[in-house]
N, C-alpha and C positions, 0 to 999 in steps of 0.2 A: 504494500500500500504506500502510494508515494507521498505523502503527508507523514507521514511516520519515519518516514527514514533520516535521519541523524547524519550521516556523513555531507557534509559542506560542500557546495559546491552549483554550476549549472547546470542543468537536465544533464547534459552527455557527461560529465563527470559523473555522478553521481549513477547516471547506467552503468556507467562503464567497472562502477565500483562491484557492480551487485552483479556483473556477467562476472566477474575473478572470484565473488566469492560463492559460485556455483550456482545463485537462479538463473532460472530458465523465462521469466517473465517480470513484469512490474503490473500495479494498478494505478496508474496516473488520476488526476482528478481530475472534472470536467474543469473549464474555462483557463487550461492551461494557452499557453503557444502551439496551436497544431503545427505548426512548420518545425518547431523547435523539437517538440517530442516525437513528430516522424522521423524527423531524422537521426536522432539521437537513439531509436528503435531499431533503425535499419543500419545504424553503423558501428551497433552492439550486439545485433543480433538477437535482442531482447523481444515478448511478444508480449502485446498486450494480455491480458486475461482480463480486464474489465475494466469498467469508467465510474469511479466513485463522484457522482451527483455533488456538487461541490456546496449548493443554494439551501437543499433539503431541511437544514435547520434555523438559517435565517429568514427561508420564506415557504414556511412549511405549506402541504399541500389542505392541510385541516385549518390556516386561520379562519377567524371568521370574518376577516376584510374581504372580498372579492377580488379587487386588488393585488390585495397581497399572495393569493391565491393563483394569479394570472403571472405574477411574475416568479413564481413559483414553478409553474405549467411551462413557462418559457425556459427556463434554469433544468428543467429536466430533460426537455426537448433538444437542449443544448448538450446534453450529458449523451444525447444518444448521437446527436451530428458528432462528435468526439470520437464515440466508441466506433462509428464508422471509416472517420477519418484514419483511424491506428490501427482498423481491425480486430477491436474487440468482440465478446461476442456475448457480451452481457452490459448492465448497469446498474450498481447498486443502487438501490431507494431509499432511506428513511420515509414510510410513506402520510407523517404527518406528529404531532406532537399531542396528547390527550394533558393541556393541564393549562393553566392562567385559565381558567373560564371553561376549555374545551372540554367537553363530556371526552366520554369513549365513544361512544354512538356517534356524537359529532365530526370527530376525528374519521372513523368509520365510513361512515355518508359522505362526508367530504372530499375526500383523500379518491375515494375509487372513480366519484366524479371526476374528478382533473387527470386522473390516470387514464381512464379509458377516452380521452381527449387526446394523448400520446400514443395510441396504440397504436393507430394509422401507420406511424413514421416509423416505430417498431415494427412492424408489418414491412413495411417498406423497404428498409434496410437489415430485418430479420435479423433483430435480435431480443436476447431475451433480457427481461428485469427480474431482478432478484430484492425482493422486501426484504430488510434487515430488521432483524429486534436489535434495539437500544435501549437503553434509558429514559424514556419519552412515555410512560406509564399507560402505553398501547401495546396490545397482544404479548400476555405475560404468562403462558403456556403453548402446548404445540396445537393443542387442540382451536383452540382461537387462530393459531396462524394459518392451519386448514379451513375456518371457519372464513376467515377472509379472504385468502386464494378463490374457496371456492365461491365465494361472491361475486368476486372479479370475474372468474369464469373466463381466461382466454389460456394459451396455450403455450404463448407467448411469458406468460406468470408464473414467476415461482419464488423460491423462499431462497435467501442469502444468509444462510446461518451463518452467525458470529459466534463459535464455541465459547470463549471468555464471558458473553455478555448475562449469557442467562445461569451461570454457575449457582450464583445466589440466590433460586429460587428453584431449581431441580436441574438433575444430571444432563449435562448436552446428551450423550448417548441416547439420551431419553426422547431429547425432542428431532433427532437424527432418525432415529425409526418411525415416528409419529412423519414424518413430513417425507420420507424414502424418496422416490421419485419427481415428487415435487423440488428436491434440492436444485438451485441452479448453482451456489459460487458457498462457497466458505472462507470463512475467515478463520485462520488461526490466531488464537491468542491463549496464554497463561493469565488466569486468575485464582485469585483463593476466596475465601467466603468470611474473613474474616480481616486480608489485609486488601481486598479488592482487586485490582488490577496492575499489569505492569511489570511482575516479575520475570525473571529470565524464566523459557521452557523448564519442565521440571522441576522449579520452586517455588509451584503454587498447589489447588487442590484437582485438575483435570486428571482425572483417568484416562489416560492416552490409549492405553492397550483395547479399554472397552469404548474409546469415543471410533478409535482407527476399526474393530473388530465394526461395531455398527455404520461406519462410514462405509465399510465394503459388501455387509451383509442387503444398503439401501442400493447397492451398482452404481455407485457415486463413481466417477473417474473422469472429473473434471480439474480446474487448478484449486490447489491449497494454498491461499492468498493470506499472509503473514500481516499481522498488526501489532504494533509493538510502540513500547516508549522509544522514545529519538536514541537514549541511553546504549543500550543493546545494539545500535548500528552507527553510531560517529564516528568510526576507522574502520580501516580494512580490516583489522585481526579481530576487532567488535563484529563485522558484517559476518566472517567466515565462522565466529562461533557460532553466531544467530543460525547460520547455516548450516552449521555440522547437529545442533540440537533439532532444527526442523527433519533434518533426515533422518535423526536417531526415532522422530512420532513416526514418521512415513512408513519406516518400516519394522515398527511394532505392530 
């Protein structure tokens, strides 16, 4: 995830750091420099795996401004001209914020309107969204994340689990079964349930062996997209540990 990455520098520096320390891809964020991260893609060798929605939380798709709702719709629609421009072949969502006023329902109702407003372009350029759980006190089980997929109802839709996020309120493996097929992108991350998030792989509370056993039992074999503090990636011998720990989950 390229908002997380720690090591200094401009787009092609910083590819360049994370092709030596063994990935195979980045997830740029939308309203980058398209010129600047094609090329920096194609002269690393790096591929996209997805377009992380850049707006999603400053102009969520649930305000109750209409407004702020449109440029919201437009901030997304931008994430997907992105994910085209690089060849990605997804974009992560936050698909809305349940709280200052906002119900869940509200959040709910609103959110899938302005989405299914972007399906078109999705369609178009054939790719797929993946809705993230976060922190935003909307769909706080797997069973609700099915519950809203299947609302949306297109084909195009599916679920971006973030391992780390939902540790503190039931096991990811947990909600990796519940969502199987539906899965589009993942996020790795290390959390614990009592110091939160952020620690190196390994020195938190994930069950790797049963989060990887559930990740293969769902026919998941898409990318394992890495989120981390800046901390764990500021040098190369920082980037290559992050990298040697990612592959010690892969293949457990």
């Amino acid at each position: 995830m390229y908002d997380t990455i720690g090591f200094k520098g401009a787009v092609l520096e910083k590819f360049k750091a994370l092709k030596e320390a063994g990935f195979d891809g980045v997830e740029p964020s939308s309203h980058m420099n398209q010129e600047e991260v094609a090329r920096a893609l194609q002269e690393t060798g790096l591929k996209a795996a997805s377009v992380c929605c850049k707006t999603h939380w400053q102009k969520p798709l649930s305000d109750p401004n209409p407004e702020v709702r449109a440029a919201g719709l437009e901030g997304f629609k931008q994430a997907l001209r992105d994910a085209k421009a690089y060849g990605a072949g997804a974009v992560l969502l936050v698909p809305g914020v349940a709280k200052n006023g906002v119900s869940y329902d509200e959040c709910f109702q609103r959110s899938i309107v302005e989405i299914r407003k972007a399906l078109p372009l999705a369609e178009e350029y054939n790719l797929k969204v993946g809705i993230e759980n976060v922190g935003n006190n909307f769909v706080s089980t797997p069973q609700q994340a099915v519950q809203y997929l299947d609302a949306i109802n297109h084909p195009l839709v599916g679920w971006y689990f973030d391992i780390g996020n939902m540790l503190r309120l039931s096991p990811p493996e947990d909600w990796i079964r519940v969502l199987g097929k539906r899965l589009v992108r993942l996020h790795f991350k290390e959390a614990s349930k009592t110091k939160g998030q952020g620690m190196k792989f390994f020195e938190g509370g994930n069950d790797w062996p049963a989060i990887m056993k559930a990740v293969d039992e769902a026919g998941y074999a898409s990318w394992a997209t890495t989120e981390q503090s800046a901390s764990q990636t500021n040098d190369g011998a920082a980037l290559k540990d992050f990298s040697a720990r990612l592959d010690r989950i892969l293949s457990s």
